[in-house]
C-alpha positions in Angstrom: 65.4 109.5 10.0 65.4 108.9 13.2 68.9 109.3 13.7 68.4 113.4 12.4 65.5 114.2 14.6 67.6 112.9 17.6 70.6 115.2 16.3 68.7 117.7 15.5 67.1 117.4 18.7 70.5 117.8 21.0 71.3 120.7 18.6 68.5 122.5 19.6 69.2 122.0 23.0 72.9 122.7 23.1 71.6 126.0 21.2 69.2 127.1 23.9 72.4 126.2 26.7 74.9 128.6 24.7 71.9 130.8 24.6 71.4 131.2 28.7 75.0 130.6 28.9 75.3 133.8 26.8 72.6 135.9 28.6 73.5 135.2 31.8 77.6 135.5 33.0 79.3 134.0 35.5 78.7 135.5 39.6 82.2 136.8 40.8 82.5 137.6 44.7 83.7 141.0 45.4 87.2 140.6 46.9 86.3 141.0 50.5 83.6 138.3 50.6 84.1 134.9 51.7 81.2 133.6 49.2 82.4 131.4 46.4 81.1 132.1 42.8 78.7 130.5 41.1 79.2 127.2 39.6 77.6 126.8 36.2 76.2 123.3 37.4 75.1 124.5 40.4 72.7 127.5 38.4 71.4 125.4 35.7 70.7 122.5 39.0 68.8 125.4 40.4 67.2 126.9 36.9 65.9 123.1 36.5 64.4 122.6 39.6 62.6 126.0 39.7 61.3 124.8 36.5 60.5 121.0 37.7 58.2 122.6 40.3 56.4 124.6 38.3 57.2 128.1 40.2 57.3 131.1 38.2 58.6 134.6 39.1 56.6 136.2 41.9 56.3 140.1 42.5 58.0 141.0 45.7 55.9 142.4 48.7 57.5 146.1 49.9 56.5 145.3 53.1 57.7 142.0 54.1 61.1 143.1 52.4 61.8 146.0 54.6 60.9 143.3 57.6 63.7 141.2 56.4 65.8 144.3 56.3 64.9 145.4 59.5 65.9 142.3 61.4 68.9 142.0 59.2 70.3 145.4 60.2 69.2 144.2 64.0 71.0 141.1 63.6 73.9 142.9 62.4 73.9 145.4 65.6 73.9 142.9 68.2 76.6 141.3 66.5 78.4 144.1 67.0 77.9 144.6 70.4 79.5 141.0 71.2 82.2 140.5 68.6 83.8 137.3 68.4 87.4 137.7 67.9 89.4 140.7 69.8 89.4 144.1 68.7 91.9 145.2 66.4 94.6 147.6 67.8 95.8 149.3 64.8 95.6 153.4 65.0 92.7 155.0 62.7 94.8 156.7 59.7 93.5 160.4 59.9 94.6 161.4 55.9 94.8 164.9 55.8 97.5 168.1 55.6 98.9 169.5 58.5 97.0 171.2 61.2 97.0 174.8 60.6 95.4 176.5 63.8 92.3 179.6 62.9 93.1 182.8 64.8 90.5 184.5 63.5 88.3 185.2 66.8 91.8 186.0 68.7 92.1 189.5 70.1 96.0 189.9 70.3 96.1 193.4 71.9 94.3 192.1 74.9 96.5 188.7 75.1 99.8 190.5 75.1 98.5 193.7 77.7 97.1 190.8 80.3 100.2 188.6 79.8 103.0 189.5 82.4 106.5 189.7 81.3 107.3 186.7 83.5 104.6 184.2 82.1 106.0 183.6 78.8 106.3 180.3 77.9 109.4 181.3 76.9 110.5 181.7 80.1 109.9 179.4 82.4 109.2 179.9 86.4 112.3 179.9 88.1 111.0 180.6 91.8 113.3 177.6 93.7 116.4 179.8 92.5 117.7 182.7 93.6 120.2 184.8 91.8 123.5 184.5 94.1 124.0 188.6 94.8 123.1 190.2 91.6 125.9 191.8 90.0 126.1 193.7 87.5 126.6 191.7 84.1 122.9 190.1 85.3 121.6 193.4 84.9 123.2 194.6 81.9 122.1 191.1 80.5 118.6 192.0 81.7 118.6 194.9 80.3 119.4 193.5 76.9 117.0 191.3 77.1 114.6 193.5 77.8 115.5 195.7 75.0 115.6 193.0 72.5 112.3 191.8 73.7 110.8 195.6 72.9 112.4 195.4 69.0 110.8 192.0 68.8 107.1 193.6 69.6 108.1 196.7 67.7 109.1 194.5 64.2 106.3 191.9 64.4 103.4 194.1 65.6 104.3 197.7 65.7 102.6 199.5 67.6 99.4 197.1 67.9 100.6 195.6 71.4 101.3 198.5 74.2 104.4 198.1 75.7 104.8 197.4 79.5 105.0 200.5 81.7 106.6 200.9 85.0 104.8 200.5 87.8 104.4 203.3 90.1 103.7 201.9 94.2 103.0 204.8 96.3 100.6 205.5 99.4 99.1 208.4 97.4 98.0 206.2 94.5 96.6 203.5 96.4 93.3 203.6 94.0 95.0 202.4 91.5 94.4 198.6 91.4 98.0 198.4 89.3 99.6 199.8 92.1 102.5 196.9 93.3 103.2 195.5 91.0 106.9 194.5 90.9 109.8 194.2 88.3 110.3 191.4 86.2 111.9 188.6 87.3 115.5 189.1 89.0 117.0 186.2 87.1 118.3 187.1 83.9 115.4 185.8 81.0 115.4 184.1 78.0 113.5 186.4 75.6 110.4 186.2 74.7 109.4 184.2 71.3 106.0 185.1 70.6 106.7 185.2 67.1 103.7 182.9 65.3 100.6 183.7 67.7 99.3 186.4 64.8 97.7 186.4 61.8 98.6 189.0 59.4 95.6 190.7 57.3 95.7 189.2 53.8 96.6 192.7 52.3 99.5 192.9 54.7 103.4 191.9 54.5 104.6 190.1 57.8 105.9 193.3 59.0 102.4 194.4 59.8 102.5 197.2 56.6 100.6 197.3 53.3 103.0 195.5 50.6 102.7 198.7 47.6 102.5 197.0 44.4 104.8 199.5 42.7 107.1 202.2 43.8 105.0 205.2 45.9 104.9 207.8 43.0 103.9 211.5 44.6 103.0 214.7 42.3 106.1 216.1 41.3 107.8 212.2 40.7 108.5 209.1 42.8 108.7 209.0 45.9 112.9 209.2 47.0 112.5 209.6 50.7 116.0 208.4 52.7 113.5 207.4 55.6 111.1 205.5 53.8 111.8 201.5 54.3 111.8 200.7 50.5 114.8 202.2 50.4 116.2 201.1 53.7 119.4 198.9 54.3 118.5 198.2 57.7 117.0 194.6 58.8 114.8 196.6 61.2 112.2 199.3 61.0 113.0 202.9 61.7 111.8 202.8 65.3 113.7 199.9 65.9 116.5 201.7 64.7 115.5 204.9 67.0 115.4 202.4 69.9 118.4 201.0 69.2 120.5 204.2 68.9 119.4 206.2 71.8 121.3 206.7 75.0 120.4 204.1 77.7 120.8 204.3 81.2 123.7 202.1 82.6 123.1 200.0 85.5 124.9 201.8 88.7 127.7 200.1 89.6 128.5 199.9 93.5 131.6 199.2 94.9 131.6 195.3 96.4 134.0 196.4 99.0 133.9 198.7 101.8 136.3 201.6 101.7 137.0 201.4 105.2 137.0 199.4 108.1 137.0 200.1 112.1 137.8 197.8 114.8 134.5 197.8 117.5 136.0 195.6 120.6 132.7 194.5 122.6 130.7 195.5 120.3 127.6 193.4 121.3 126.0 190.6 119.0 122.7 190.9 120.2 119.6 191.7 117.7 117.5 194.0 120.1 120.2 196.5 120.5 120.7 199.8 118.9 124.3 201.0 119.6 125.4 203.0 116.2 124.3 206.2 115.3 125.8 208.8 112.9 124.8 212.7 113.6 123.7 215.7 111.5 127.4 217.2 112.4 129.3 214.1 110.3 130.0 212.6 114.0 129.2 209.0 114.6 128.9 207.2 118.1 129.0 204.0 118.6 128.0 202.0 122.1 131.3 199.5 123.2 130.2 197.5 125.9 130.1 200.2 129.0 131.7 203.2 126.9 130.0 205.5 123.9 133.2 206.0 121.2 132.7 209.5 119.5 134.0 209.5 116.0 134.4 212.7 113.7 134.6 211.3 110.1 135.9 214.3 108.6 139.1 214.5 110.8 139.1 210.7 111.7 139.2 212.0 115.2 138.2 209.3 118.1 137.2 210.5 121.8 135.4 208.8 124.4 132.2 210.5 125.7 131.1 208.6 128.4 132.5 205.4 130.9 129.2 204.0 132.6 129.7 203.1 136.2 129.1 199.5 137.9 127.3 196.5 135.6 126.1 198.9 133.7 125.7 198.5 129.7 125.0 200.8 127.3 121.9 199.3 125.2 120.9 202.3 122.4 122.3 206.0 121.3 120.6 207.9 119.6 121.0 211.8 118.3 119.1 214.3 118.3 118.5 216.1 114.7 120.5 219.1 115.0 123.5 216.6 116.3 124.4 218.2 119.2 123.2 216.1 121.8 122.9 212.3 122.5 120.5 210.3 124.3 122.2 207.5 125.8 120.0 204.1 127.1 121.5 201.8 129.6 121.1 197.4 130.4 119.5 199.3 133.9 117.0 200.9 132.2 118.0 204.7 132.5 118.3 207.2 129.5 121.1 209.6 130.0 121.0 212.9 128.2 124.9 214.3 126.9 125.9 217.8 125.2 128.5 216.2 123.2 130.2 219.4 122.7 131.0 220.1 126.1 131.3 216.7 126.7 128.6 216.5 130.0 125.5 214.6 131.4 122.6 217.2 130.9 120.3 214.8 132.9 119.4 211.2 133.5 115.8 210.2 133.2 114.2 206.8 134.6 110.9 204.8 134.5 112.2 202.0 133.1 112.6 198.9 134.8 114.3 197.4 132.2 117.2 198.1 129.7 116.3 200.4 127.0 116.6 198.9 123.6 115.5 201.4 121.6 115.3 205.5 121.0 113.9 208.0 118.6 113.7 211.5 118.6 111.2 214.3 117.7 112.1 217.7 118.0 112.2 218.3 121.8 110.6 215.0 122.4 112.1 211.6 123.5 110.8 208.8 123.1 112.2 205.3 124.7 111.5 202.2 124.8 112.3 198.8 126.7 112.3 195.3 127.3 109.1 196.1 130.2 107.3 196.4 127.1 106.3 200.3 128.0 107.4 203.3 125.3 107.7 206.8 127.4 107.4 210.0 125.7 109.5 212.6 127.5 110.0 216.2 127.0 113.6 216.7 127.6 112.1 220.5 128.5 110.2 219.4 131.2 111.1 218.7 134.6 108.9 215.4 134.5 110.9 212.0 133.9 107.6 211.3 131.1 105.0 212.6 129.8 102.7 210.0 128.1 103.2 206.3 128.6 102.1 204.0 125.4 101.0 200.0 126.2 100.6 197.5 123.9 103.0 195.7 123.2 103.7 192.0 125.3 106.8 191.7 124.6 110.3 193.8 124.2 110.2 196.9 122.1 113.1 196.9 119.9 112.3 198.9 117.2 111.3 203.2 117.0 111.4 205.6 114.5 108.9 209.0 114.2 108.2 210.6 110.8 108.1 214.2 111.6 105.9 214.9 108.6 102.7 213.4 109.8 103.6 213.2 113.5 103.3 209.4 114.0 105.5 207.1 115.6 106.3 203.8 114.5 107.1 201.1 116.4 108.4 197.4 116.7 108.7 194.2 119.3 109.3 191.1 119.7 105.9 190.2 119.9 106.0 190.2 116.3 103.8 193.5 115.7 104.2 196.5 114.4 102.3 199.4 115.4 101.4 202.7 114.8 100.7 205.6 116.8 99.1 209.2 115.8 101.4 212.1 117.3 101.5 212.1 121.5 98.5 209.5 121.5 98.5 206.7 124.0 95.8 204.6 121.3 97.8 202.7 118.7 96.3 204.0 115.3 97.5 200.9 113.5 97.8 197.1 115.1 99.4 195.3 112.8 100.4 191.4 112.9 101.5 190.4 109.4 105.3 189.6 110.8 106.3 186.1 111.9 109.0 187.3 113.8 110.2 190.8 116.0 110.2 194.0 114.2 113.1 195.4 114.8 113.9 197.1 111.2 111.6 200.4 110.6 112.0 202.7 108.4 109.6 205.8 107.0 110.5 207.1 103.4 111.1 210.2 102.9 109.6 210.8 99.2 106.5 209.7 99.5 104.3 210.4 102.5 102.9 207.9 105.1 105.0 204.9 103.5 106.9 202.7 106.1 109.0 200.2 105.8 109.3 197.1 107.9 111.2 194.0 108.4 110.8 191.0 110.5 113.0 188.3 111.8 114.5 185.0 111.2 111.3 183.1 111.7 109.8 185.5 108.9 112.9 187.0 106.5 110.5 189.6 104.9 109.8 193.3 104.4 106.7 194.6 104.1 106.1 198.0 102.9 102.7 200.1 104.7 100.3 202.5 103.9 99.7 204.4 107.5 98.0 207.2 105.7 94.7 205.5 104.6 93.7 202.4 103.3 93.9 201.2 100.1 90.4 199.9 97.5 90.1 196.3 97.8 90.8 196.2 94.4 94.2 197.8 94.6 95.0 195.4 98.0 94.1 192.2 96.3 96.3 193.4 93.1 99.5 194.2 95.5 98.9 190.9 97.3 98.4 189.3 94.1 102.3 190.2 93.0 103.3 189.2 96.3 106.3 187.1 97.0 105.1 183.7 97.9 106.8 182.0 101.0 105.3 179.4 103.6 103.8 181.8 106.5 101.3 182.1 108.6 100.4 185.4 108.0 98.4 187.0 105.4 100.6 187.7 102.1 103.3 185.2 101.3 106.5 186.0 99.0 109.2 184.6 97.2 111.9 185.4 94.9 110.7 186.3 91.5 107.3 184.4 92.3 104.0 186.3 92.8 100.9 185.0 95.0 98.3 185.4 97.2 97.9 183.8 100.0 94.8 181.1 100.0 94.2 181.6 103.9 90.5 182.7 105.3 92.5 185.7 106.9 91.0 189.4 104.7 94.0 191.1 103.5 95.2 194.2 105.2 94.3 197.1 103.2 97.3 199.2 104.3 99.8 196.7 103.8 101.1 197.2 99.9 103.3 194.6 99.3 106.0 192.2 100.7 109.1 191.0 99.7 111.0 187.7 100.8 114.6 188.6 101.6 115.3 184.9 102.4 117.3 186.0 105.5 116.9 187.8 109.2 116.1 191.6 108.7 117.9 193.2 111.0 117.9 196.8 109.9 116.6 199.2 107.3 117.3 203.0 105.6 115.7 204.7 102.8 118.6 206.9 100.6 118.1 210.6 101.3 118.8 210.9 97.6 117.0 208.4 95.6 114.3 206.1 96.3 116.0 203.4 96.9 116.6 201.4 100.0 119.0 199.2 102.1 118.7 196.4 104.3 120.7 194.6 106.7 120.7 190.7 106.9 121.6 188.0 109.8 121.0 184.2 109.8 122.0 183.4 107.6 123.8 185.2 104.5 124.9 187.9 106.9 124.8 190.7 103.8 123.5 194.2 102.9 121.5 194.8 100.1 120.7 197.7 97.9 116.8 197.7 96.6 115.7 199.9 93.9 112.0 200.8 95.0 109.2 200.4 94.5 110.3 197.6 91.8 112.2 196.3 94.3 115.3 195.0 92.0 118.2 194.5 93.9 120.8 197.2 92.9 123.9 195.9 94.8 124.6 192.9 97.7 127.1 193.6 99.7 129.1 190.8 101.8 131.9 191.1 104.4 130.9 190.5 107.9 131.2 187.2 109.2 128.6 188.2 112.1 124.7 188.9 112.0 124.4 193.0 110.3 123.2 194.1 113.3 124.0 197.9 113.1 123.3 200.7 110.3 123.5 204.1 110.3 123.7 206.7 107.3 126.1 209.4 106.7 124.3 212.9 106.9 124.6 213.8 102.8 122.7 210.0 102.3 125.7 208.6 100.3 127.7 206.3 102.8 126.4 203.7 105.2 128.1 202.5 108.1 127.3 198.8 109.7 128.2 197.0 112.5 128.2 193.3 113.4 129.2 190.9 116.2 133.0 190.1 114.2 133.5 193.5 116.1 134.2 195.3 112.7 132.6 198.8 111.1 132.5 198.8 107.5 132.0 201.7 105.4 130.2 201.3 102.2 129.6 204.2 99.3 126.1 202.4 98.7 124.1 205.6 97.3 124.5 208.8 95.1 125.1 212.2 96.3 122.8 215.1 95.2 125.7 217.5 93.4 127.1 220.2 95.8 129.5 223.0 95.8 131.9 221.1 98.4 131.7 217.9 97.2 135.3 218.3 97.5 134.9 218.2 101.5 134.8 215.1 103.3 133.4 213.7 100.1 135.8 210.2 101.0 135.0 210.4 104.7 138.4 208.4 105.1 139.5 211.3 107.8 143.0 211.2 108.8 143.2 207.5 109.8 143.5 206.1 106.7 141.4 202.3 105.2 142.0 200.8 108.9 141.8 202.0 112.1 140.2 201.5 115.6 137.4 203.3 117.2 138.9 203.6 120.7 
């Protein structure tokens, strides 16, 4: 009996263990936690002692459980703040597609009309090099480029984005801020790819039109226009095509070599002379040490005007405009007057105290100037050796020119200024100090009023381009000095080839002064083409070239090489088609550097060979 109760006892009990055992499964950790599961000893240990001490469950207090939470989540913060083993290095995984930019607040139009040609990121700043001397497959190439840059914006964006415009740079315009601004960059580019900065309406193909969802179907039938691009076998749009078809201007080609050359014995390498001049009667004279050489370059003729006496030199010559007479400046500072016709002295006129460098003419008046730093106007009519004496400059005066349209004289020293003086006034009109170095090239163009031209020396290598008529807006100053050529100067603008800049000095910018260019050698001489607007300049230290500039852009057109001396000397044929310059290799070359307007005897001297043929000698 007892034997049952005892069995039935431990029944019951291993009943009420399957029971819980039942009711309650086993505790697994969760895979990152370092807690072991739950023995089954362990609980039951637990379940019995709970029960051995008589504690039932207990309701929780909210309060004292958001304590515990509280100081666990502080316990868990400062923890982080000092962790105990080193940081882990590995890169945060970022799972997601590709980054796809949003365009949506872009204004395109306004991007590609304030972006300059020259600061595409597909073309990188190239303003260290300098193209060698330009020929002429680098500007066909430019031009291609160009041309498939304007197709590019033409397919992709129609005509959304203006194209660029020319520039126009003239004295009369100087309101306009755009006024300056120069041609692209000289090198040849790399075209532009600008091909993915847009974001085509979501009704729109990629071609910038409306994608038809059937064939255009008009009253009488469907639509068969030849012109319309469903129908087109061309990869490009109609204007494209257009574009592509019409006529384009070649690049003028000029000839690399001169088509004749003189012998000059004595011919004298010094930069502050003037000693060749070619006449409005097709005769050109040229100062050899004490003689003046008369050459006629229709009949190749040579004859010797005049044979200065003693140590005498002849410094300048310069004619008159109707050709006929030539006014002759000496080392001793006299200024001889000669009817080249008749082959005589007229008169000899001093002052001077010092040789005369430089001469200009005005109608009846003479203007001189020498290395006592005084300019003399003198009216060859008058019995008086000068009329009105002009100071201001402290050094030589090397440079003169008068623009008979507004009556001022122009002039240049080596005191590095440049000034400018109103008809017979003895009070400069313009002081001007941008130049580094002596002014000795001026020149005043003759298509658009009041511009002059200057260049500066070796310490300075640049020509800078004036506005003597009236100042320009501040606006329209700080945009020309903006696309200035960029250079290390002292002065106020700074250039540089194919590089644009301001310069960051305290010094205002001059208002007249439009723009300058860095030539990157001694300016020794300057000439604006009768013809065109274009313009040439002669070099020294140390390329020793002439170069052809198309204006305003200021693109060079054609370099010219073939003295081995400093270009000293430059003159200009009277019909504005050849140039003739001088150096110290004691050589004249003839160039054909410009076009000729079209004339009924173009036939006539049109070569200017003469009768001595491609060599010769000019005494």
């Amino acid at each position: 009996m007892a034997h049952s109760e005892q069995a039935s006892g431990f029944s019951d009990v291993t009943n009420q263990e399957r029971a819980r055992d039942t009711h309650t499964p086993t505790l697994i950790s969760p895979p990152e936690s370092k807690t072991p599961p739950t023995a089954k000893g362990k609980r039951h240990l637990s379940d019995n002692t709970a029960n051995a001490n008589g504690r039932g469950s207990e309701p929780v207090d909210p309060n004292a459980l958001s304590k515990a939470l509280r100081q666990f989540e502080d316990a868990g913060k400062r923890r982080e703040h000092t962790p105990t083993a080193s940081p882990s290095r590995k890169r945060q995984r970022v799972y997601a597609d590709r980054f796809i930019p949003n365009r949506t607040g872009q204004d395109l139009q306004a991007s590609f009309s304030l972006m300059h040609e020259d600061g595409s990121p597909a073309t990188p700043s190239k303003s260290t090099r300098r193209t060698p001397n330009h020929e002429l497959h680098f500007q066909r190439t430019e031009e291609a480029n160009r041309t498939f840059s304007n197709v590019l914006r033409s397919e992709m964006f129609d005509s959304t984005v203006p194209q660029s415009a020319p520039q126009n740079l003239s004295p009369n315009d100087h309101d306009n801020p755009s006024n300056g601004l120069p041609a692209p960059n000289l090198t040849p580019s790399t075209p532009h790819k600008n091909l993915f900065t847009f974001s085509a309406s979501r009704n729109q193909s990629l071609s910038g039109h409306w994608t038809p969802s059937r064939t255009p179907h008009s009253r009488h039938g469907p639509n068969l226009d030849a012109r319309s691009e469903l129908y087109s076998l061309s990869p490009v749009k109609l204007n494209s095509q257009q574009m592509l078809l019409s006529p384009r201007k070649s690049p003028r080609a000029v000839p690399k070599v001169p088509y004749k050359v003189l012998d000059a014995p004595d011919l004298a390498d010094d930069f502050y002379l003037n000693l060749v001049d070619w006449g409005s009667q097709n005769i050109l004279a040229v100062g050899l040490g004490a003689c003046v050489y008369m050459w006629n370059s229709e009949s190749g003729r040579v004859t010797k005007l005049l044979d200065l006496e003693g140590d005498d030199n002849v410094t300048s010559v310069n004619w008159i405009q109707r050709g006929s007479h030539l006014a002759v400046g000496t080392s001793r500072g006299f200024v001889q007057i000669w009817d080249v016709g008749h082959s005589r002295r007229l008169r000899t006129m001093t002052g001077h105290t010092a040789r005369v460098g430089a001469l200009a003419w005005w109608d009846h008046i003479l203007t001189s100037g020498s290395r006592d730093r005084i300019i003399y106007h003198r009216d060859v009519r008058s019995p008086e050796q000068w009329t009105k004496k002009l100071v201001g400059h402290k050094q030589e005066v090397c440079g003169l020119k008068w623009n008979s349209e507004d009556r001022q004289l122009a002039s240049g020293g080596n005191d590095n200024k440049l000034f400018v003086w109103d008809n017979m006034s003895t009070d400069p009109l313009h002081k001007w100090s941008e130049h580094g170095a002596a002014v000795k090239a001026i020149a005043w163009s003759p298509h658009q009023r009041g511009l002059l031209a200057s260049g500066g020396g070796t310490a300075d290598r640049r020509i800078c381009f004036w506005n003597t008529i009236a100042p320009a807006t501040s606006s329209a100053a700080a945009a020309a000095a903006t696309y200035s050529s960029s250079a290390t100067f002292p002065s106020t603008f700074l250039s540089s080839s194919n590089d644009y800049s301001l310069n960051t000095s305290s010094t205002p910018p001059n208002p007249y002064l439009l723009r300058t260019l860095d030539t990157g050698s001694q300016v020794c001489n300057l000439a604006w083409s009768k013809n065109s607007n274009e313009l040439v300049s002669t070099h020294g230290y140390s390329q020793n070239q002439i170069v052809v500039w198309k204006y305003p852009s200021m693109q060079q057109v054609a370099c010219l090489t073939g003295h081995t001396y400093r270009v000293l000397y430059l003159a200009m044929r009277p019909d504005g088609k050849v140039i003739v310059t001088g150096a110290g290799d004691e050589t004249l070359r003839f160039w054909d550097a410009f076009k000729r307007k079209e004339s009924k005897d173009d036939a006539s001297g049109s070569s200017g060979v003469g009768g001595l043929g491609r060599e010769g000698s000019i005494r």
